[in-house]
C-alpha positions as CSV (number, residue, x, y, z in Angstrom):
1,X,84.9,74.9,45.6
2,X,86.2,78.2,44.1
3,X,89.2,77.7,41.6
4,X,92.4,76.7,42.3
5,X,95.0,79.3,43.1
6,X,98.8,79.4,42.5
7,X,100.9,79.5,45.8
8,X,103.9,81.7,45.7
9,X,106.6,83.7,48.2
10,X,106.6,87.0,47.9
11,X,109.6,89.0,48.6
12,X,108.3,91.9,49.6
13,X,111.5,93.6,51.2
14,X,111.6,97.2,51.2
15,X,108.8,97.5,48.9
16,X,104.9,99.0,49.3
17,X,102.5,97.3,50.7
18,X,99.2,99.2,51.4
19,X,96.6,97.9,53.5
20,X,93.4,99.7,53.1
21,X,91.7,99.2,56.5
22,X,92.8,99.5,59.8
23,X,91.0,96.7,61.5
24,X,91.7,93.1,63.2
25,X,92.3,91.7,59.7
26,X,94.9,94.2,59.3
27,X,96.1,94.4,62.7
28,X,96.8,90.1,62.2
29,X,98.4,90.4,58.7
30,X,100.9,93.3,60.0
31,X,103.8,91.5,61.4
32,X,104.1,88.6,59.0
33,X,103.9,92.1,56.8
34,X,106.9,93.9,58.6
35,X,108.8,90.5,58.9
36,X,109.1,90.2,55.2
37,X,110.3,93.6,55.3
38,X,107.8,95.8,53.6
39,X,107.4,98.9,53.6
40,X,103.6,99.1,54.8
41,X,101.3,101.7,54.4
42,X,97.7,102.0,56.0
43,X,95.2,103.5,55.1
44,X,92.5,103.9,57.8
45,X,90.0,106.7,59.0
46,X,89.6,105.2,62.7
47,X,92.6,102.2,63.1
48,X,93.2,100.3,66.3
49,X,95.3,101.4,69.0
50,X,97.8,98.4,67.9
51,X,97.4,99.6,64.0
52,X,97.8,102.8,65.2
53,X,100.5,102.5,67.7
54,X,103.1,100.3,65.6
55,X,106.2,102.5,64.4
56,X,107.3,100.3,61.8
57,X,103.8,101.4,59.9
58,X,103.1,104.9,57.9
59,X,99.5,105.3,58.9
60,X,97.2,107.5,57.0
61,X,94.4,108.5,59.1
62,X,91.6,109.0,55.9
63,X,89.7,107.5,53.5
64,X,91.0,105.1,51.0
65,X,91.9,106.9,47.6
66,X,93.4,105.7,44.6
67,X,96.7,107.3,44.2
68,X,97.5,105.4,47.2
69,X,98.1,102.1,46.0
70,X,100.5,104.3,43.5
71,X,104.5,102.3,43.2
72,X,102.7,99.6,45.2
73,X,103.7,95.7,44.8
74,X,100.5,94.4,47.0
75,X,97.1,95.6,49.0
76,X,95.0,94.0,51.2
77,X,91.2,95.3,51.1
78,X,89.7,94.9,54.6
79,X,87.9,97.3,55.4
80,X,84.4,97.3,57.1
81,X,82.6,98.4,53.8
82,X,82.4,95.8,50.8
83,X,82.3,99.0,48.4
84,X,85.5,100.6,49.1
85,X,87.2,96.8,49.1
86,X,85.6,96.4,45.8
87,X,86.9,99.5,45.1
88,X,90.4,98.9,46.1
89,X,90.5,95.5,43.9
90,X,89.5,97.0,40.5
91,X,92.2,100.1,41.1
92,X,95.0,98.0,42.0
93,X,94.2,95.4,38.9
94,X,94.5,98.0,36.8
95,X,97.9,99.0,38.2
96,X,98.6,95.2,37.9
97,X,98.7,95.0,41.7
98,X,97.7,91.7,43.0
99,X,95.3,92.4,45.6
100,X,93.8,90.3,48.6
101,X,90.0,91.4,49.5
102,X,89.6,90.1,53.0
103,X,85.6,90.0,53.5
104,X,85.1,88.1,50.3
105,X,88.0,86.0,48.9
106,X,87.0,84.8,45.8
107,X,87.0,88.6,44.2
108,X,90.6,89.4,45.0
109,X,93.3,88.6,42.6
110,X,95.2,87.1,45.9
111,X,94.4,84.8,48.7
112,X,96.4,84.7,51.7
113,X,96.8,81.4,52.7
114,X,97.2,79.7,56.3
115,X,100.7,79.7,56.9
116,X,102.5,78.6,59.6
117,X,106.8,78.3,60.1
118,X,108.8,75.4,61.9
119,X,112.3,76.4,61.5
120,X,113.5,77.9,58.5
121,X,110.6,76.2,57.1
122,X,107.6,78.6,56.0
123,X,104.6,76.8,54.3
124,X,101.1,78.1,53.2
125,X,97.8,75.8,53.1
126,X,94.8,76.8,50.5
127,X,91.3,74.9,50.7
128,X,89.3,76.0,48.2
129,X,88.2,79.0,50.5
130,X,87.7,76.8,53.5
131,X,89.3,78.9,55.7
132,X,88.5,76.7,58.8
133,X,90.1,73.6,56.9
134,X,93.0,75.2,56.1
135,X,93.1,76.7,59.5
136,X,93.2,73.2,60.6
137,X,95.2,71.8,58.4
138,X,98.1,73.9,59.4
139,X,97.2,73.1,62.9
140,X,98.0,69.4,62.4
141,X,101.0,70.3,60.6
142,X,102.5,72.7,63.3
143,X,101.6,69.8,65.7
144,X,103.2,67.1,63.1
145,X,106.5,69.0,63.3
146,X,106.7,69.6,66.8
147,X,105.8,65.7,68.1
148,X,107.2,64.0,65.1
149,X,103.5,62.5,64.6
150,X,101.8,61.7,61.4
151,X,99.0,64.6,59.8
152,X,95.3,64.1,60.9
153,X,93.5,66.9,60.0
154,X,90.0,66.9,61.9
155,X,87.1,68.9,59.9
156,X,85.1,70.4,62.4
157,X,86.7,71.0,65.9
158,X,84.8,73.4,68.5
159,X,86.0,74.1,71.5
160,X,83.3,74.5,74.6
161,X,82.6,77.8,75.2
162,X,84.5,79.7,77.8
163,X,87.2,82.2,78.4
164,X,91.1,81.3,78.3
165,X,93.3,83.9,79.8
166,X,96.3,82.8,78.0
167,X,100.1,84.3,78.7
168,X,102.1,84.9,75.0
169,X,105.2,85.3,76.7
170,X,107.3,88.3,76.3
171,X,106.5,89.0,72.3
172,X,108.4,87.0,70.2
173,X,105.5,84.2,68.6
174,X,107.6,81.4,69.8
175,X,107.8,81.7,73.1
176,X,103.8,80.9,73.7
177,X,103.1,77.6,75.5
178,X,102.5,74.7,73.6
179,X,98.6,74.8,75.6
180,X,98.5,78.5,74.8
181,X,99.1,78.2,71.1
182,X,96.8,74.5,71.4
183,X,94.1,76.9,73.1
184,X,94.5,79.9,70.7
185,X,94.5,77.8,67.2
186,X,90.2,76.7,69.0
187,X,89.4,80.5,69.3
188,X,86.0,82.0,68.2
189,X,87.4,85.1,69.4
190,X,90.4,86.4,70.6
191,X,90.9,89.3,72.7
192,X,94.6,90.5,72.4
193,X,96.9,93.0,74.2
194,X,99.4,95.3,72.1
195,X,102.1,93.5,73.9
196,X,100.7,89.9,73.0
197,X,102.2,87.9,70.3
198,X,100.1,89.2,67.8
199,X,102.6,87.9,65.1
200,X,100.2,84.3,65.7
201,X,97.2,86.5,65.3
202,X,97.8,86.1,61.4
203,X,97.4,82.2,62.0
204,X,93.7,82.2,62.5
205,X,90.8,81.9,59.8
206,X,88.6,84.6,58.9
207,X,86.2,83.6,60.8
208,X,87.8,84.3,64.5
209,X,87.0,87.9,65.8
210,X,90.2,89.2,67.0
211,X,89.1,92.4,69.3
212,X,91.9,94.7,70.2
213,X,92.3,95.3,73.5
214,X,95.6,97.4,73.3
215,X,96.5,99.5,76.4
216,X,99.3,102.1,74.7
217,X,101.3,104.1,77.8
218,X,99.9,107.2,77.9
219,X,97.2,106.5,74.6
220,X,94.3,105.0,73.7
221,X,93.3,101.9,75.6
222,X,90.4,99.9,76.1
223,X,88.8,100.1,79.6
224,X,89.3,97.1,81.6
225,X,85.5,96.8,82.1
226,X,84.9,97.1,78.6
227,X,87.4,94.0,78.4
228,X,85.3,92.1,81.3
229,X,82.3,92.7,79.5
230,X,83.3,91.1,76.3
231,X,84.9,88.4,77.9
232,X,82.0,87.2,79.8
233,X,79.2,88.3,76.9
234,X,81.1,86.7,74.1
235,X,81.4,83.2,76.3
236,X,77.7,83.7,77.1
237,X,77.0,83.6,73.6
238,X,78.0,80.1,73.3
239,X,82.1,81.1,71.9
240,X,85.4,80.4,73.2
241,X,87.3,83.4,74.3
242,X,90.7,83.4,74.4
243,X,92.1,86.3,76.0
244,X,95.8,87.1,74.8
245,X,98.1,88.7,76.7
246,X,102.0,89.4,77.0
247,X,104.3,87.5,79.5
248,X,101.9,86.4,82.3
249,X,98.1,86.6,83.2
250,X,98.9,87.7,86.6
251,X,101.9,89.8,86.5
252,X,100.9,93.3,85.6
253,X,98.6,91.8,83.1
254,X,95.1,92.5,85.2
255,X,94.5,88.6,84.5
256,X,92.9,87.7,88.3
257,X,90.6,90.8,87.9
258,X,89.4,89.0,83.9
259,X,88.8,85.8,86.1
260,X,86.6,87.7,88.7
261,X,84.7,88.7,86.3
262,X,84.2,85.1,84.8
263,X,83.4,83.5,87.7
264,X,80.7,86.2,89.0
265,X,78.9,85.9,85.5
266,X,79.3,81.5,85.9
267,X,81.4,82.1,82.6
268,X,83.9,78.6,82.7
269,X,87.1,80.0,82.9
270,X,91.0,78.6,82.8
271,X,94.4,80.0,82.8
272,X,97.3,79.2,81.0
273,X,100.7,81.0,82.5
274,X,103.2,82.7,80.1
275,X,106.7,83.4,80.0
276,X,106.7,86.7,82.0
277,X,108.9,88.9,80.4
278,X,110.6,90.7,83.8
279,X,112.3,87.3,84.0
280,X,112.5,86.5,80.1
281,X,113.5,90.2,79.0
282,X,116.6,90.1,81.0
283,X,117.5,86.8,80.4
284,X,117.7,87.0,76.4
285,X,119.6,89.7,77.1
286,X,122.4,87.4,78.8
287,X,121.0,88.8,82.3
288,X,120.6,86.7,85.0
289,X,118.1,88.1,87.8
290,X,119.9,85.8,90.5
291,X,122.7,84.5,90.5
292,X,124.8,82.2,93.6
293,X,126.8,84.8,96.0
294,X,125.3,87.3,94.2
295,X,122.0,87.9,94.8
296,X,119.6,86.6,97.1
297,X,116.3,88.2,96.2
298,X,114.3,89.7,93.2
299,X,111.6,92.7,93.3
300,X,109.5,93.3,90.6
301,X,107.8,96.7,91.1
302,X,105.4,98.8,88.6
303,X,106.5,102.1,87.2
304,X,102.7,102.9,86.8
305,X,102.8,105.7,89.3
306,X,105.7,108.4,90.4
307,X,107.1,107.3,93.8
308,X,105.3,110.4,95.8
309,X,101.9,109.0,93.9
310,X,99.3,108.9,96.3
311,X,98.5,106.1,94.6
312,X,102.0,104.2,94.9
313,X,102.1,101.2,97.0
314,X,106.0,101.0,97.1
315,X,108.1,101.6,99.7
316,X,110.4,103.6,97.9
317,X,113.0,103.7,100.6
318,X,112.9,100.1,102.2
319,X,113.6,99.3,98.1
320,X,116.5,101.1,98.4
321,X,118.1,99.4,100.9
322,X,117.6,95.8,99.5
323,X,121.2,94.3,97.6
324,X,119.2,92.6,95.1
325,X,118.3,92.8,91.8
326,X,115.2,95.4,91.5
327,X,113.1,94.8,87.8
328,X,111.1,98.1,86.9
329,X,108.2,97.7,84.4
330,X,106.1,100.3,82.7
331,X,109.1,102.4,84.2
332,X,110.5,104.8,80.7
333,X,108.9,107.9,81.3
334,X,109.9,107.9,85.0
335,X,113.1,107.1,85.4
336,X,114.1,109.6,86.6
337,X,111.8,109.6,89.2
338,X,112.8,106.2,90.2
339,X,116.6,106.2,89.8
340,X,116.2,109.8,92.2
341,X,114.5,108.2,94.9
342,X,116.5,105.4,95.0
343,X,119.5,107.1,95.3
344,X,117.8,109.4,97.9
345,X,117.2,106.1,99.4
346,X,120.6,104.9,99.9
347,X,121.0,103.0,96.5
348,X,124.7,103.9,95.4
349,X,125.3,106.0,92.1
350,X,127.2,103.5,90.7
351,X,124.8,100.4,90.8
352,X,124.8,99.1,87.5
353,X,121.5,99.6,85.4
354,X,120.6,97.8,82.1
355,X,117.7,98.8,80.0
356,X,116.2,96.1,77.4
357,X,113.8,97.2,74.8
358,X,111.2,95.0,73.1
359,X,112.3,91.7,75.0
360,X,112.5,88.7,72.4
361,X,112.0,90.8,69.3
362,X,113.9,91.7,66.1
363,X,114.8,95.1,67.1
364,X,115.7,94.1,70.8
365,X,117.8,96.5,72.2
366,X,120.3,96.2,75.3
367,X,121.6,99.8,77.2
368,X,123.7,99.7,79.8
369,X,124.7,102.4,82.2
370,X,124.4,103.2,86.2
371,X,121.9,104.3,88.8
372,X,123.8,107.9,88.7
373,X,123.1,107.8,84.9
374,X,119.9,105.9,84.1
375,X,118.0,108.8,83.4
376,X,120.4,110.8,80.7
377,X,121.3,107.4,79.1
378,X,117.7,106.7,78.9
379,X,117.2,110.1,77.2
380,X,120.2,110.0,75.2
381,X,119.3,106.7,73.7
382,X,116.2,107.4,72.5
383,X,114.9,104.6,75.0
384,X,111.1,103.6,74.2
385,X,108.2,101.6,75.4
386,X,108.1,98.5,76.0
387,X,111.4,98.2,77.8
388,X,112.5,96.7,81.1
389,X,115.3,98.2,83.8
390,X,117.2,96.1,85.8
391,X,119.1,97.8,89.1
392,X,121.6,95.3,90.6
393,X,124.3,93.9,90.4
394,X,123.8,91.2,87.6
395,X,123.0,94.5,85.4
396,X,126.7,95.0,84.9
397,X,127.2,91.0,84.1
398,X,128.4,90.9,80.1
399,X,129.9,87.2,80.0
400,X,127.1,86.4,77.8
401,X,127.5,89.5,75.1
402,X,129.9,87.0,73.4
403,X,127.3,84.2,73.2
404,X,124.9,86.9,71.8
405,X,127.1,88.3,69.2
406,X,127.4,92.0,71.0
């Protein structure tokens, strides 16, 4: 039992937070990071895709030096090399920076506890170091909250080994599944998309190995093979997988193709569904994607490939014809390509047409505009992945702005 530490709340609002590292440790503490609104710096010579990718981040692609903890207020050491995190702690203590060390706790001047929220509740759990009993203890107090149940906090839980290809919903960390967050609170290791809720990722112990499997449009991404691979090799090795993803395993998320892989290698395998955000995205943006008199059918269709793709397996003009509501995903850098052959298709200019950008998070963005338009509103607005079109109809609905405070 290592001494006791003093539990406080930072507020770290607009002020410098460097993360030396670029990691799953720092890819986990990042969003409770940017939700306390820091101003984060990384410092990394090779970050992840999602470290990499994350615009609310200044990332320094380098090695750690120590002007940069300069006109810092914390740091987070967690890198891959104890030296340079050893490093990092005796530079920021002489700044009088408190510092958390991520590979070996005890030698930081910091600890980051297990938190958790409920609410407008926010609460932290230290154990001495015991980072799976604080892990659980949280667990039990999550659970406490949401069932009105008294705390029992087991002390060693393992869950069977196995994949779980678990749907986060469309981003925000509490629209999970009460069995997906159940199933991702037992994970030895946990293999997440850039689109997952990796806001929860800052929930597990040290001891989980988060992998990033990030697939940026257009950027790095891991080969879905590579994925399959660690899937069934980590399970193999006696450790329960849980495989993150955003909105839903099988809706664009290449989930059946993970549970192929499973069951060839006689890897136990179980899926949990998740919010899928073609459905959610519109919806918390007061869209409805039916609606009586209105609509009678819904098409979800990729915007992977251009319409004259070779590759493209939509029927471009029967689309066109349809009076429903039409959802494009992946679908930003083609618009125009889409809107054109729709129109070519019979689709009238006029057809209303509302973008919504990062679905269920903070900077959630609604645009509204026509078929005729899409593309130059799209441009105009700056509009950026991940965002969601909707072509019908129920595009041009805005009895709910009210409701939503637009």
């Amino acid at each position: 039992m290592g001494h006791a530490h003093y539990l406080a709340g930072l507020d770290l609002r607009d002020r410098r937070v460097v993360v030396v590292g670029g990691g799953s440790v720092a890819q986990r503490r990042l969003p409770n990071l940017l939700a306390a609104g820091a101003e984060v710096h990384v410092v990394a010579i090779d970050p992840t895709p999602t470290v990499d990718s994350e615009p609310r981040v200044t990332v320094h692609r380098r090695a750690y030096a120590p002007a940069d903890l300069d006109d810092a207020w914390y740091a987070i050491a967690c890198t891959d090399d104890p030296a340079v995190n050893e490093a990092v702690v005796a530079d920021a203590a002489e700044r009088r920076i408190f510092c958390v060390r991520a590979d070996d706790g005890s030698a930081g001047t910091a600890v980051t506890p297990a938190s958790g929220h409920h609410r407008d509740l926010h609460f932290g759990v230290l154990a001495g170091g015991d980072h799976r009993r604080s892990a659980a203890a949280r667990a039990a107090i999550l659970a406490a909250f949401a069932d009105g149940t008294s705390l029992t906090v087991a002390d060693e839980h393992r869950h069977e080994a196995g994949v779980a290809l678990v749907g986060g919903g469309p981003g925000a960390d509490d629209l999970i599944t009460v069995r997906g967050r159940r199933l991702l609170a037992d994970a030895d290791v946990v293999v997440a998309d850039r689109l997952a809720p990796v806001g929860l990722l800052d929930e597990l112990g040290p001891q989980v190995e988060v992998i990033d499997a990030a697939k940026v449009p257009y950027g790095r991404a891991m080969r879905q093979e590579k994925i399959n691979e660690i899937l069934v090799d980590r399970a193999k090795a006696g450790k329960f997988v849980v495989r993150l993803k955003g909105g839903d395993p099988y809706v664009y998320g290449r989930g059946f193709e993970e549970l192929q892989a499973c069951v060839e290698a006689g890897v136990d395998v179980t899926v949990v569904p998740g919010i899928a955000s073609p459905i959610a995205g519109p919806g918390l943006a007061g869209i409805p994607v039916t609606h009586r008199g209105v609509t009678h059918e819904v098409v979800i269709v990729s915007g992977h490939v251009a319409p004259d793709h070779p590759d493209s397996l939509t029927d471009w003009a029967a689309l066109a014809q349809l009076r429903g509501t039409i959802v494009l995903m992946m679908a930003v850098k083609r618009i125009d390509e889409f809107a054109q052959a729709l129109l070519a298709g019979g689709r009238p200019g006029d057809t209303p047409v509302a973008f919504i950008e990062n679905a269920s998070r903070p900077d959630q963005r609604l645009i509204r505009t026509d078929l005729a338009g899409a593309a130059d509103a799209a441009r105009d607005q700056n509009l950026i992945a991940p965002a969601i079109a909707v072509i019908g109809t129920v595009a041009g609905f805005t009895d709910a702005d009210e409701a939503l405070g637009r």
